[in-house]
N, C-alpha and C positions, 0 to 999 in steps of 0.2 A: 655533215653539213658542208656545201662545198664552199669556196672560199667566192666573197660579195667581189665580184668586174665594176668597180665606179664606171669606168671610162671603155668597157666592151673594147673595140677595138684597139685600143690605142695601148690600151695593158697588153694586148697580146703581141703586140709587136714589139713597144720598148719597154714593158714592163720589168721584162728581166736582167735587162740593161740600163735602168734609170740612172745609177748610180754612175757610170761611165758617161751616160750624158749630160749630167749634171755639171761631171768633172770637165768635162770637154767645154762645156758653156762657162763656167770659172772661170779656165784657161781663156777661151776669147775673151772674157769682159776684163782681164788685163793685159793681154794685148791690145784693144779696144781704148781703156785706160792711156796705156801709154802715146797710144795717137793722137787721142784728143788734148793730153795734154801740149804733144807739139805743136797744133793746131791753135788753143790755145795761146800759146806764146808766140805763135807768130801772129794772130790777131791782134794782140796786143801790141803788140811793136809797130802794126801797118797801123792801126786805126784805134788805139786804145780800148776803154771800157765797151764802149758802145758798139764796138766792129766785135767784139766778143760774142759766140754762139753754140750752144752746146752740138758737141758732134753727134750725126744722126747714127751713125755705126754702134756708137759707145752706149746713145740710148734705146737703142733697138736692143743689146746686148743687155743692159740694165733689166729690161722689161723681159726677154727671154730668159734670164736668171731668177726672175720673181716667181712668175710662172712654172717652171721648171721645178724650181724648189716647192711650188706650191704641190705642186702634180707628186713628185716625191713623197710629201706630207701624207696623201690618199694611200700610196701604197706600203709606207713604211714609218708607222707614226712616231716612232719615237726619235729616227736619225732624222726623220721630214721635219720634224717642230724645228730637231736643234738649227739642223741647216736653215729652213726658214727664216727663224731668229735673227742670222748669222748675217742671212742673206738682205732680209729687211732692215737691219743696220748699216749693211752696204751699199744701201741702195738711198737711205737718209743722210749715210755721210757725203755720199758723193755728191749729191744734193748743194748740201751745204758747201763744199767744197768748191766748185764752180762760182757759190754767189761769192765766196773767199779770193777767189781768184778777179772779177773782176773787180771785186774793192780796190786789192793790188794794182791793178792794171789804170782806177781813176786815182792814184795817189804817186801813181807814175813810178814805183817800185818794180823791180823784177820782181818775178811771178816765182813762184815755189812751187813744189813739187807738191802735190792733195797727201799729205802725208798721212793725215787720219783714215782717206779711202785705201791707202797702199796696206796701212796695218790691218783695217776691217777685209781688204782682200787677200792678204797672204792668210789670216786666220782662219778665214773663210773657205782657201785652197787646204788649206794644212785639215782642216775637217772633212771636206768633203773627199780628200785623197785618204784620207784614213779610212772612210767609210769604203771606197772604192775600192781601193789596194791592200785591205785589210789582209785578203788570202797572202800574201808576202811577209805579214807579219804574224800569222795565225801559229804556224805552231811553237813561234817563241813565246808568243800571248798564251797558249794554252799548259806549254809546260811552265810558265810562272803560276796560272793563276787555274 
């Protein structure tokens, strides 16, 4: 039986690279991350809570991450769910994180770093690079296990 194409063309192009992709989109949505927090902070300083707006880069990146992991999930279910998972927690914390920030910003507090979106994205990296870069770590994995 040959193997089910969901997505016909788009499997044959990045199918066999998902994993790469994925990792590469990660990587931007904490670069991304880091920008809007500057942004961020310096909204707040010009014009307080109200001058505060989420960066369209970081949620463009948000949403390409969702996506991406979801696309993953079709091809490969069991590291897709995890990442998924992973991914839709990073993407509710950060959420939250923003509304946390401007609270900050109407109590006239310096702003903090979204710490919970940093741990939900380094955990995030740290999976989806294991998935990715596994061949690096394969034949120590296989002579343990």
């Amino acid at each position: 039986m040959p193997p089910v194409s969901l997505f016909g063309p788009l499997d044959a192009l990045v199918g066999d690279h998902i994993e790469y992709v994925l990792l590469a989109v990660v990587l931007a949505n904490l670069v991304t991350r880091i920008l809007a927090h500057r942004q961020h902070v310096q909204q707040a300083a010009q014009g307080g809570a109200d001058a505060m707006t989420r960066s369209l880069p970081h949620t463009v990146s948000n949403v390409l991450l969702v996506l991406v992991s979801f696309y993953y999930l079709t091809l490969h279910h069991h590291g897709g769910i995890v990442a998924s998972v992973l991914v839709l927690g990073l993407f509710i914390t950060d959420f939250f994180e923003f509304e946390a920030r401007k609270v900050e910003a109407r109590r006239d507090i310096p702003l903090e770093r979204p710490k919970g979106a940093i741990a939900a994205s380094l955990l995030t990296l740290t999976y989806v690079g294991y998935q990715s870069l596994f061949f690096v770590v394969e034949p120590i994995w296989t002579a343990l296990v």
